[in-house]
C-alpha positions in Angstrom: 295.4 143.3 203.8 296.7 141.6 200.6 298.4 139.0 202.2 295.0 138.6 204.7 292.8 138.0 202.0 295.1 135.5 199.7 295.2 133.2 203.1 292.0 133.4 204.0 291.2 131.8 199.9 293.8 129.6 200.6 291.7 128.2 203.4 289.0 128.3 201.5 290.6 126.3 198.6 292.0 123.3 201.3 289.1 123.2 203.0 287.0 122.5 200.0 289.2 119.9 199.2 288.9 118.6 202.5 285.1 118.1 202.3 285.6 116.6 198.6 288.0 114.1 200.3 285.5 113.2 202.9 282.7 113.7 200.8 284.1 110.9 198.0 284.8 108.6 201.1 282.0 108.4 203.0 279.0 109.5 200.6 275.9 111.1 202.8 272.3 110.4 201.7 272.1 114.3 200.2 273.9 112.7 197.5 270.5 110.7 196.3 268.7 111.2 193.5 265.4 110.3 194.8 265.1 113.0 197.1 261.0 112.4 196.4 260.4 108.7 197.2 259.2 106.2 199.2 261.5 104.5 201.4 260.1 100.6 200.9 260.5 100.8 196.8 263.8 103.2 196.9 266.1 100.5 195.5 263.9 99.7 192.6 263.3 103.4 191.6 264.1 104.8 188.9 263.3 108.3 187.1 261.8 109.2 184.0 259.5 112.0 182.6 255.7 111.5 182.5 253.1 114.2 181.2 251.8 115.9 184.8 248.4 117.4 184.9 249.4 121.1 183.5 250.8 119.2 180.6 254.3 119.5 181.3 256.8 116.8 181.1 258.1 116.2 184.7 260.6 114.1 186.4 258.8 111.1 188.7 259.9 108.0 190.5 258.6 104.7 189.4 259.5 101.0 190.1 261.7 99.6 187.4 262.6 95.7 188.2 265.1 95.0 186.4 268.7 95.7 185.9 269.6 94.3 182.7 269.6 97.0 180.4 267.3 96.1 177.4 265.1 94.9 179.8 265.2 98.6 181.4 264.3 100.3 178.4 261.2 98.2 178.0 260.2 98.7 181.3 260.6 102.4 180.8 258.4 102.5 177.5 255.8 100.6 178.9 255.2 103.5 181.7 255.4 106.3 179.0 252.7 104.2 177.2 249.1 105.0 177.3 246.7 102.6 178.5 249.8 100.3 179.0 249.9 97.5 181.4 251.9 99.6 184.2 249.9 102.9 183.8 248.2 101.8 187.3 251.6 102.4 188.9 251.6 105.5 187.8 251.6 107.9 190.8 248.0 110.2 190.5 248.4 113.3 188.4 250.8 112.2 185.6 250.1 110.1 182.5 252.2 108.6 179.6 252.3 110.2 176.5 253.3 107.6 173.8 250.1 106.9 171.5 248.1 103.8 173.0 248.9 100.3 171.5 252.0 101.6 170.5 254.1 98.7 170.6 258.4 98.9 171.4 259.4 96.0 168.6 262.8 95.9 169.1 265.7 97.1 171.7 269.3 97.0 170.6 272.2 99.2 172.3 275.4 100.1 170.4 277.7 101.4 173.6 275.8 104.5 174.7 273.5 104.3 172.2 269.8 102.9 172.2 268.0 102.2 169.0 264.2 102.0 169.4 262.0 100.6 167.1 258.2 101.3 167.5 255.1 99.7 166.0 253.4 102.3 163.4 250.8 103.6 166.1 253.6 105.9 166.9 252.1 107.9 164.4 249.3 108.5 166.4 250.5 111.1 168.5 248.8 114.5 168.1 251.0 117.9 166.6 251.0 119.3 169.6 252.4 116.4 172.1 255.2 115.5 169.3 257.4 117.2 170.7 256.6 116.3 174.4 256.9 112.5 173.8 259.9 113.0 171.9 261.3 115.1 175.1 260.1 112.3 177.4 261.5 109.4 175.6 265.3 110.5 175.9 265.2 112.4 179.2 263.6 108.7 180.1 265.9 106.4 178.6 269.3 108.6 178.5 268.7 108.3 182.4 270.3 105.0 182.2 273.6 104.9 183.4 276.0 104.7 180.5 273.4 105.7 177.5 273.8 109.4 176.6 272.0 108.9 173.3 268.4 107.2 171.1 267.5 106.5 167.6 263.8 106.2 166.7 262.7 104.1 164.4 259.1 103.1 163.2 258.4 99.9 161.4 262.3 99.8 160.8 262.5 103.3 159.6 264.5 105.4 161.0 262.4 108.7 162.1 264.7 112.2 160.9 261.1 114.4 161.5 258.8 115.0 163.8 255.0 112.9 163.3 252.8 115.1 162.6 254.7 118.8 161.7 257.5 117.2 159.7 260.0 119.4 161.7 263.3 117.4 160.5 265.2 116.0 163.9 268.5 114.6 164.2 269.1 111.0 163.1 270.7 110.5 166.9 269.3 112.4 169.9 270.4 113.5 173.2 269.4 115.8 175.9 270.4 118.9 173.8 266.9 118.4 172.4 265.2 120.2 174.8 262.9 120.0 176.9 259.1 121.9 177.8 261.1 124.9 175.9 260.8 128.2 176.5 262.1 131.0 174.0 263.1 134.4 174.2 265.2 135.0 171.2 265.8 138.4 170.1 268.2 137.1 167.2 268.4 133.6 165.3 272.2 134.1 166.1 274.1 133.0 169.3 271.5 131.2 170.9 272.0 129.0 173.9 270.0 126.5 175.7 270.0 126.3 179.8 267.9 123.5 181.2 266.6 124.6 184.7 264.7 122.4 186.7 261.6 124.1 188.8 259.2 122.4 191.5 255.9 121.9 191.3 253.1 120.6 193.2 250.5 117.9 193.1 248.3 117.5 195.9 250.8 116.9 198.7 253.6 115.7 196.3 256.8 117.6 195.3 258.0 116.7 191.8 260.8 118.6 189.1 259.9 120.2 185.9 262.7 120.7 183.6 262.7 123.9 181.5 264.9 124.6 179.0 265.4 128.0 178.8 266.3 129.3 174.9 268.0 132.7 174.5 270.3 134.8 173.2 272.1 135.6 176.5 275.7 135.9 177.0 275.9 134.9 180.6 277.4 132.0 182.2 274.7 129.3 182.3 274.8 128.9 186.6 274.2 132.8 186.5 270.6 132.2 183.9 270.0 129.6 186.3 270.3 131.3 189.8 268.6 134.2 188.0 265.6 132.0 186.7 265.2 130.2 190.7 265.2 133.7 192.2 262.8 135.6 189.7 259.5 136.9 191.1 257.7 136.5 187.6 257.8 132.8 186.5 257.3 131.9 183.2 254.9 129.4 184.2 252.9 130.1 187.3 252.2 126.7 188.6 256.2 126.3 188.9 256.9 127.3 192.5 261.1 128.6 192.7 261.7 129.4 196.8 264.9 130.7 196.4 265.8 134.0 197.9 267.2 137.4 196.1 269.3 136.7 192.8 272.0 139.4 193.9 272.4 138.0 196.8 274.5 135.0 195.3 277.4 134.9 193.5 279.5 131.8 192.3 282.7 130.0 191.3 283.6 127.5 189.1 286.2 125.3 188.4 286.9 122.0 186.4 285.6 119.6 189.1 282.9 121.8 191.1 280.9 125.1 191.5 280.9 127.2 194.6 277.8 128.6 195.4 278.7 131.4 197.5 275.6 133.1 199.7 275.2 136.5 201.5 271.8 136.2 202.9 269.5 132.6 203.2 269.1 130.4 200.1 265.4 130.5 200.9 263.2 132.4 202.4 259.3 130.9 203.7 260.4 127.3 204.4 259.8 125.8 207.7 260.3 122.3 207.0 264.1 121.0 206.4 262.2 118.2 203.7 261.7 120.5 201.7 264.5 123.1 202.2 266.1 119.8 200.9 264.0 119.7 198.1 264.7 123.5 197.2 268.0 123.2 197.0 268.3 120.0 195.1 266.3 122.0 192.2 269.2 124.3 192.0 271.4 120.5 191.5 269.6 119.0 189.1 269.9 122.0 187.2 273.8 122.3 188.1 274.2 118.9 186.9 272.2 119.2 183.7 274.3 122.2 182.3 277.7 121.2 183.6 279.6 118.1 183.5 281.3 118.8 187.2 281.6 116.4 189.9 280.0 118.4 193.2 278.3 121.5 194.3 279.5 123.5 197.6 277.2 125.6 199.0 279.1 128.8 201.4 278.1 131.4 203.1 280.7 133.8 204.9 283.5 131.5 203.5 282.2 128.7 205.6 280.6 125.6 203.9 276.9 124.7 205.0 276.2 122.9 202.3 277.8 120.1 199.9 276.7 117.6 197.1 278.3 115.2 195.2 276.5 115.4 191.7 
């Protein structure tokens, strides 16, 4: 028996490195990040995070033009912006959240590192969105290939605290800032932060809210994700999770990717493969935010149905 099972997860191992291989050659369309998009603007597209109507920041697609990078980061601001000259691009449903006439004076990158410098109608933003735009502007801009990190400044000063609450922040910022944060501390000691990334609905459109999850738990952060996806009581009960019992999945990882390994169906009450596609890209994004691995393979009964490149 001992020497049935050690073959069989020798298998297992090669042929997982097989798919890699293939995988890294010949990359499938399951690899994309705009699952959600329309096919005539998908070259242009990029994402950023826009306020949607239940006043969450949410991950959308919009048309960015150019490729330079400054240029990028403008582009970007102007569609967080309020009342800005590309808020009618905006898909129905989501808004920008940086103050109206706010005005992006200056641009400058210092290898993955962007310095922003805003007008002093920053200021404007009300105590309770402070935190929200702040969320919105580095999920936004650290989005860019090769910038992992923003400095804010208004009228040349360089912001350490929050608007309006004076919370002190970090003079650089990344995406350990958080983001629509949920917490459920029982101590100020040993806390960790797991960003999970639910769907949610507008109308007939599928879009990603990122929650970051801040607790005092112990557990590996796939296993508060897959537990999250799979719970029957949501935090927030316009975010819609389809994936099926929690117990019923059970994973592996390693340096460059994270077995998923299934017993019953990833989902249960989906009849259209579009959004089975969907479904299961929410457990990616959420992969990808907490781990810094290069794909996800899904199993079930030691054979691979699913795998992604992340």
């Amino acid at each position: 028996m001992l020497k049935k099972s050690l073959l069989k997860r020798i298998f297992l191992v090669f042929s997982t490195l097989f798919i890699l291989f293939i995988l890294y050659l010949f990359p499938t369309n399951e690899n994309n990040n705009n699952i959600i998009k329309d096919n005539k603007e998908a070259v242009n597209q990029t994402t950023i995070y826009l306020i949607d109507n239940m006043n969450f920041v949410s991950r959308v697609n919009v048309v960015i033009n150019n490729k330079n990078k400054i240029e990028k980061v403008k582009e970007i601001i102007n569609y967080l912006t309020i009342n800005s000259a590309s808020s009618n691009y905006i898909k129905e449903g989501f808004t920008g959240i940086i103050p109206k006439n706010t005005k992006l004076l200056s641009v400058d990158i210092d290898d993955s590192l962007v310095k922003l410098n805003f007008s002093k109608e920053f200021y404007d933003i009300d105590e309770g969105l402070e935190e929200k735009m702040i969320s919105a502007i580095i999920y936004s801009i650290t989005g860019i290939d090769g910038i992992d990190k923003i400095s804010i400044y208004v009228d040349d000063s360089l912001l350490v605290e929050m608007p309006k609450s004076k919370t002190p922040m970090p003079p650089a910022l990344d995406r350990g800032f958080g983001i629509n944060k949920i917490y459920d501390l029982t101590s100020i000691k040993g806390s960790t932060s797991t960003t999970i990334y639910y769907l949610s609905k507008y109308k007939d459109y599928y879009y990603y809210v990122p929650v970051t999850m801040i607790s005092n738990s112990v557990k590996d952060k796939i296993e508060i994700i897959i537990e999250e996806l799979t719970s029957k009581t949501i935090y927030q009960t316009n975010l819609i999770s389809y994936l099926n019992d929690a117990k019923k999945i059970s994973y592996e990882i390693t340096d460059d990717y994270l077995l998923i390994k299934l017993n019953s169906e990833l989902y249960y009450d989906l009849h259209h493969n579009n959004l089975i596609e969907t479904v299961i890209y929410s457990m990616n994004l959420s992969i990808k935010e907490n781990y810094n691995i290069k794909s996800v393979i899904y199993l079930k009964e030691d054979t691979v149905i699913k795998s992604f490149i992340i």
